[in-house]
N, C-alpha and C positions, 0 to 999 in steps of 0.2 A: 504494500500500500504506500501512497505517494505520501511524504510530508502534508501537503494540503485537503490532501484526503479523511485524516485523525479528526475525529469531531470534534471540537470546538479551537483547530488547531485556526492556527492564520495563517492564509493564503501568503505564497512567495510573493517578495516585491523588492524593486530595483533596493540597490545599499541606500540610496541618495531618500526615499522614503522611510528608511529605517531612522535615518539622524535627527537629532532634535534640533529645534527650530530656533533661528538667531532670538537672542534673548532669553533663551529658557536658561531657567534659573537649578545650579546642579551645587550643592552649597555653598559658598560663599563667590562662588565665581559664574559669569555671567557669558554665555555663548556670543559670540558675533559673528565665527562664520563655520564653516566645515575647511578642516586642514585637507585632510589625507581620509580616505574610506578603502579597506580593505574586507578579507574574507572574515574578520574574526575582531574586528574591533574599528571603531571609527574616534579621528584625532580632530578637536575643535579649538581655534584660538578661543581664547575665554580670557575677560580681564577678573583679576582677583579683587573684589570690592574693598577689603582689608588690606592688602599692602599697595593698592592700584598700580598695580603692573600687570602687562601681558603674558601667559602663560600658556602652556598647550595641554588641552587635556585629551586622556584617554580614555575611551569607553569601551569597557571588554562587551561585543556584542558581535559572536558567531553566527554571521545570517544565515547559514545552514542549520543552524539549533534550534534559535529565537529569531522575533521579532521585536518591532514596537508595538506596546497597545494604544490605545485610546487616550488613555492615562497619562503616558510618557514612560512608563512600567514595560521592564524587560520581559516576555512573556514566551514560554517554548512554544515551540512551532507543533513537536510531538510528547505527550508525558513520558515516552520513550525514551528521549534523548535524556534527562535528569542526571543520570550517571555522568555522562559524558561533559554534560556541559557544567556540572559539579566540580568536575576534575579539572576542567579547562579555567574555571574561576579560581581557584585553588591557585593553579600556575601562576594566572595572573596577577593574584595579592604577592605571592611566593619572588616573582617577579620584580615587582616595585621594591617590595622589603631589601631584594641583591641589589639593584641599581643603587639606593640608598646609602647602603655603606660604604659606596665607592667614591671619589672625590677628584675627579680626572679631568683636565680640559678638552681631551679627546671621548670622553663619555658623557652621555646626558647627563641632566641630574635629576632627580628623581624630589622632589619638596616636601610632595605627602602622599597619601592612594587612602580610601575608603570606601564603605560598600552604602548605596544606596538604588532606588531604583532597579531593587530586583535582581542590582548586577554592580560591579565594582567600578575605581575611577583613580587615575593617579593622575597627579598635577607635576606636570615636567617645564623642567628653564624652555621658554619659547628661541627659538636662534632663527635669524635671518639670513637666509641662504638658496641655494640649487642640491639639488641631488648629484653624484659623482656621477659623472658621464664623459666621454671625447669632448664633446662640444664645450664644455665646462671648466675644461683642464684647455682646452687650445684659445681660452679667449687669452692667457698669456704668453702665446709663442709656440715656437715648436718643443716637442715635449723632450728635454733630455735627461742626465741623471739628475742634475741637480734637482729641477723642480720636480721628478716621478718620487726621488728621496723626500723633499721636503712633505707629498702627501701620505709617502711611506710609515715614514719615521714616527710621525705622534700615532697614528693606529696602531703600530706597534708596539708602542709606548702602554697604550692602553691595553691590548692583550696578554701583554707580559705581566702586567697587574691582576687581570685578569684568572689568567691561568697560576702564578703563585695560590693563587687562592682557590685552586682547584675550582674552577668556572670557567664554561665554556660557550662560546656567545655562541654558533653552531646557523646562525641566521643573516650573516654578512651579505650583502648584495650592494649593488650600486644605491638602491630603495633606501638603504638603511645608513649610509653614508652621506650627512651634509656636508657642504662644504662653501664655511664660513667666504663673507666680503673679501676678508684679508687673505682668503688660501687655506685657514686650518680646519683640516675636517673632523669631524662628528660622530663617533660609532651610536646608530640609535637603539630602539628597543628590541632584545633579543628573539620577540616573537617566541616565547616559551609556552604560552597556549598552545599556539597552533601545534607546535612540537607532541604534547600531550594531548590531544583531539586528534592528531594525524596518527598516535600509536593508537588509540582506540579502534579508530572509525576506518584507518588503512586508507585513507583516500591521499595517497602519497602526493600525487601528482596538484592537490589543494594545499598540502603541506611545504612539498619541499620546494623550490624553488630551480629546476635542472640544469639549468646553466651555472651555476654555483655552488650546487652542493656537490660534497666529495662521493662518489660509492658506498663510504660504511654510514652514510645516514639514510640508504634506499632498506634498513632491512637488520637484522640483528644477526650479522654472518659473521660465523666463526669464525677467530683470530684475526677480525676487524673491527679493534674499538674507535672510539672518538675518543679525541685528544686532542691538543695544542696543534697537531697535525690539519686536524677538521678546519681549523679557522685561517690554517694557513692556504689551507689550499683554496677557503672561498676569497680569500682579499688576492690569492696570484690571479684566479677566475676575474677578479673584477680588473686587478692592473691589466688582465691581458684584453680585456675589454675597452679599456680605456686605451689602449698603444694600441691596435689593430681595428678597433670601431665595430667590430662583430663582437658577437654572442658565443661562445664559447659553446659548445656541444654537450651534450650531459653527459656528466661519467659516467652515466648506464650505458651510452651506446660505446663511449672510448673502450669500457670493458670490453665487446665484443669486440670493433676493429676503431681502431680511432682514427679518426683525420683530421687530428690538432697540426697544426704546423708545432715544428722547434725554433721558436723565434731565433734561436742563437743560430740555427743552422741554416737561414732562409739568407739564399746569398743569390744578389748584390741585396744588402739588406735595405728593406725600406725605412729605416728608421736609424741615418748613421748619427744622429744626437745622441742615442744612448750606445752603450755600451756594451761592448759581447758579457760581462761579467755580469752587466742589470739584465739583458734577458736571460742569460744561463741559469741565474737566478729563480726567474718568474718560471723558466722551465721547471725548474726544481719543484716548484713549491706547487707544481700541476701535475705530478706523477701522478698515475692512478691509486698505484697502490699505495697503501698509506705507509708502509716501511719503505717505502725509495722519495719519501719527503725530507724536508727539515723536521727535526723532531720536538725544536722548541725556536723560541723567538731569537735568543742569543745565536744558534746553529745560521738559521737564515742572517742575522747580523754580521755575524763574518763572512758570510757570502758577498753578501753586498759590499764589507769592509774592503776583500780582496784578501782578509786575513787567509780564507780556504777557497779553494774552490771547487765550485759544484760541481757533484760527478757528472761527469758525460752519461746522456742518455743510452747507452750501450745496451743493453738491455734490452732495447726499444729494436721489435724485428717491423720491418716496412712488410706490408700483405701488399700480395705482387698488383692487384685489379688499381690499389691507392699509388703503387710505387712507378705504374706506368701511365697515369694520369697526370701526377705531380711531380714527374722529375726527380726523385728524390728528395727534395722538402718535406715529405709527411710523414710523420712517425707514430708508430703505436705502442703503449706503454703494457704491451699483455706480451709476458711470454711465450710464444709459440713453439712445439717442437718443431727441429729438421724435418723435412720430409722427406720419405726415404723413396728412390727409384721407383717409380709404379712396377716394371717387369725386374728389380733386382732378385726374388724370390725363383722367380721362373728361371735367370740363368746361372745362378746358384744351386735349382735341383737339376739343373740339364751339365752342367761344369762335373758338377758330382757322380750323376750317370754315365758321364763321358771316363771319368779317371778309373769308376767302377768296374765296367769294359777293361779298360785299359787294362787293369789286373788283371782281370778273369784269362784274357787272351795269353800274357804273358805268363799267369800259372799254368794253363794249357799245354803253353809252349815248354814249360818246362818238363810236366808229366812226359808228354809227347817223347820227347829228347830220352825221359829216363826208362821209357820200356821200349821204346826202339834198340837198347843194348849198351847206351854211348859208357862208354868206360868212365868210373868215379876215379877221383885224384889218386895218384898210388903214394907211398907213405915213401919220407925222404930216406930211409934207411932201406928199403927194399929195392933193389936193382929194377927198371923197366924191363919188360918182355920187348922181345926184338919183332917191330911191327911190319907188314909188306905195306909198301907205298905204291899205291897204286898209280898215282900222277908224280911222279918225284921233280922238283921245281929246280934242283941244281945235281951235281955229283955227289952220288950215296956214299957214305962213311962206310958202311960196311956194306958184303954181298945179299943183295935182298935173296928171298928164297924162291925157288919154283915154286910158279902159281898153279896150283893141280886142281882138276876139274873137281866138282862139288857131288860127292856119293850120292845117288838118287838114298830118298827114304826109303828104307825097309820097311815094308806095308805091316800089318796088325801082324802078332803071329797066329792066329785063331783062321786068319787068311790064307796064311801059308800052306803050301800043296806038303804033305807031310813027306813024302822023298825026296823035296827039293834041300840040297845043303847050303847051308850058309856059305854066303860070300868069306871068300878070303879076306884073313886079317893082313895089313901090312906088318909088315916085321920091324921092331924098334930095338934099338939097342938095349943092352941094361943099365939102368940110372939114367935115362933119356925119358922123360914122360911127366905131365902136367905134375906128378905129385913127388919132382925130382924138384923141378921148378917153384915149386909152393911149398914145400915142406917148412921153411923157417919161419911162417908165418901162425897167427892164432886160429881156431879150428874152426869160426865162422869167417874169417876174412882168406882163409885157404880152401877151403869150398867153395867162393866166390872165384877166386883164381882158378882152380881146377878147373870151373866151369866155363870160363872165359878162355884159358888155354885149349879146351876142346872145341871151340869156335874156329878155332885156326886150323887149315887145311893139313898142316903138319902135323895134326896129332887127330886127327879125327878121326883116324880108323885107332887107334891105341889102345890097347885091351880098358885103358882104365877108363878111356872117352867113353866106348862102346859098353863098356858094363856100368857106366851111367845113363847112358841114351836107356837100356835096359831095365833101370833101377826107379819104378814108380818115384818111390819116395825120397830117392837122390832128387830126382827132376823137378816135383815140385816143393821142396827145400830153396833150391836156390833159385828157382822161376823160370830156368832156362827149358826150353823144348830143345 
């Protein structure tokens, strides 16, 4: 159901209908016009009838909660909202009481605050001025360090007061910055309602302000708090806005890709009055993440000083769609991985099937060689057998021996015609025979010789060859047929 929908609720209506009317009387001080009207509270010059001086007051009045009634009486829009807009008043007294204790020429001042009309009101020093903007800052000249420091310096002043005190303004914007006749500017009201109505109600985008707020104020994300970081990075938002004349991009989107320029890195740079050091600076103080900022007000002070100097945005990977658009000028503050080869996988398992082969074929090659017969290394203390060379490449050291034709195979003997007599044996001398020649060796590497010496034409017919050839379990002992 719609706010306007609630029975006896009050219909939406422009801000400028919600404000009270010049002359209405809010205790002791007396309306004459409307300052400033926002989502959550509207600001009236008002003279004070007791000290007769001008003053600016504030009226906490979330148009999305309440209304005005009849009366002048702050009136909710839903009995709904109660909670909410309980909390938000809360803030707001909470609010006036922190401004008060403070005493800064760069901070309002806060005089008094009470609650009347249903809703609260503080009475703040009125100051005559403009809001921080380009236009604002160029009716002096072109902008360099001197006069970017001189509007630096007392905000900074005042945050470091600030923050000692564990307080965090969290609501810096151009809006919230005046800036005095003379040049000194103004930090105004922290807008700590709306802070507190925007954690309720989630309605970020009423809350926060995008162009200036940092990332850990979109959300309560792990291992991103607020701190002295938070305020730095809305017043580098707003310096960067004031030297460039644009709106800075909301850190929600720089998260995902950003397309900040790095002033310091923008070359031929449009802005040679200042100094590589003032924007490396304002770079700094615009990281996304909140550990690659300045961490307090003093860190960014010797930045500025020249005492340190701010780290280079290295960090910072350009995404290729931004980095061939702009030349190089745009940088993004998110870490992105490398990206690895789209096909490196594919030719890493095909490399690897290839070397795989490669073995296979080469142990192949090696079985192959070892039961074809090829002779194993003979040991250095055994003399070689004297081998026939079949192709001899130069003149033979010694007489190679007659090559004698190769005995057909004796068929099975179960085959054998039973009156047929065995072939003649050749005749060898005595001590002439494979196991004259093997004898000094061990009993499995002299079996192997034996058996290799009956390969040779010279000894094939040799009672000891043939009563191998004969002997089952000689032959397959040492593999040979």
């Amino acid at each position: 159901m719609h706010l306007s929908d609630a029975p006896g609720a009050l219909p939406p209506s422009p801000d400028s209908h919600d404000a009270l009317k010049p002359g209405a009387r809010i205790g002791e001080f007396i309306v004459e016009r409307v300052l400033g009207v926002g989502g959550f509270g509207i600001v009236y010059l008002a003279v004070d009838q007791v000290l007769l001086r001008q003053v600016a007051v504030k009226e906490y009045l979330p148009t999305p909660l309440a209304g005005r009634g009849g009366d002048g009486r702050v009136v909710l829009r839903s009995p709904a909202h109660r909670d909410t807009f309980d909390a938000g008043l809360r803030s707001f007294v909470n609010e006036a009481q922190l401004l008060g204790r403070f005493d800064h020429p760069s901070l309002v001042k806060v005089h008094r605050f009470w609650e009347a009309n249903g809703t609260a009101y503080m009475a703040m020093h009125y100051y005559e001025g403009q809001v921080a903007g380009p236009r604002r800052l160029a009716q002096g000249g072109p902008l360099d360090d001197t006069r970017l420091r001189a509007f630096l310096d007392p905000l900074l002043d005042a945050l470091d007061l600030l923050h000692r005190a564990g307080v965090y303004h969290r609501d810096i914007s151009p809006d919230n910055i005046l800036v005095l006749p003379g040049g000194r500017p103004v930090l105004l009201d922290f807008g700590a309602a709306r802070q507190v109505i925007g954690d309720r109600t989630q309605s970020l985008t009423a809350v926060l302000k995008p162009s200036f707020a940092p990332v850990e104020q979109y959300g309560d994300v792990p291992g991103m708090r607020q701190g002295p970081w938070t305020d730095l990075y809305a017043l580098g938002a707003v310096v960067h806005h004031l030297v460039t004349g644009q709106m800075p991009p909301p850190a929600a989107v720089r998260a995902v890709r950003d397309a900040m320029p790095v002033l310091a890195a923008v070359q031929p740079s449009p802005w040679p009055a200042l100094s590589r050091g003032m924007l490396a600076s304002v770079d700094w103080m615009l990281a996304v993440l909140p550990g690659h900022r300045p961490q307090s007000v003093k860190e960014l002070r010797d930045a500025l000083d020249g005492i340190v100097v701010p780290p280079s945005p290295t960090h910072r990977v350009v995404p290729e769609a931004v980095e061939a658009a702009a030349e190089g000028a745009w940088h993004t503050t998110v870490q992105l991985p490398p990206k690895a080869p789209r096909h490196a996988p594919v030719r890493a398992r095909r490399m690897a099937w290839v070397a795989g082969v490669a073995l296979c074929l080469a142990g192949l090659g090696a079985w192959t060689v070892g039961r074809s017969g090829a002779p194993a290394p003979a040991e250095a203390s055994v003399p070689a057998l004297p081998e026939v060379r079949l192709r001899p490449t130069g003149p033979p050291t010694e007489q190679p021996l007659a090559r004698q034709p190769l005995a057909a195979k004796p068929a099975p003997r179960e085959r054998r015609d039973a009156g047929q007599a065995p072939p003649a044996r050749a005749a060898h001398a005595a001590g002439d025979g494979p196991s004259a020649i093997c004898g000094d060796r061990g009993a499995l590497s002299r079996s192997f010789c034996e058996a290799r010496a009956c390969l040779r034409a010279r000894y094939r017919e040799h009672p000891e060859c043939t009563k191998r050839r004969d002997d089952p379990a000689r032959r397959g002992a040492t593999g040979y047929q």
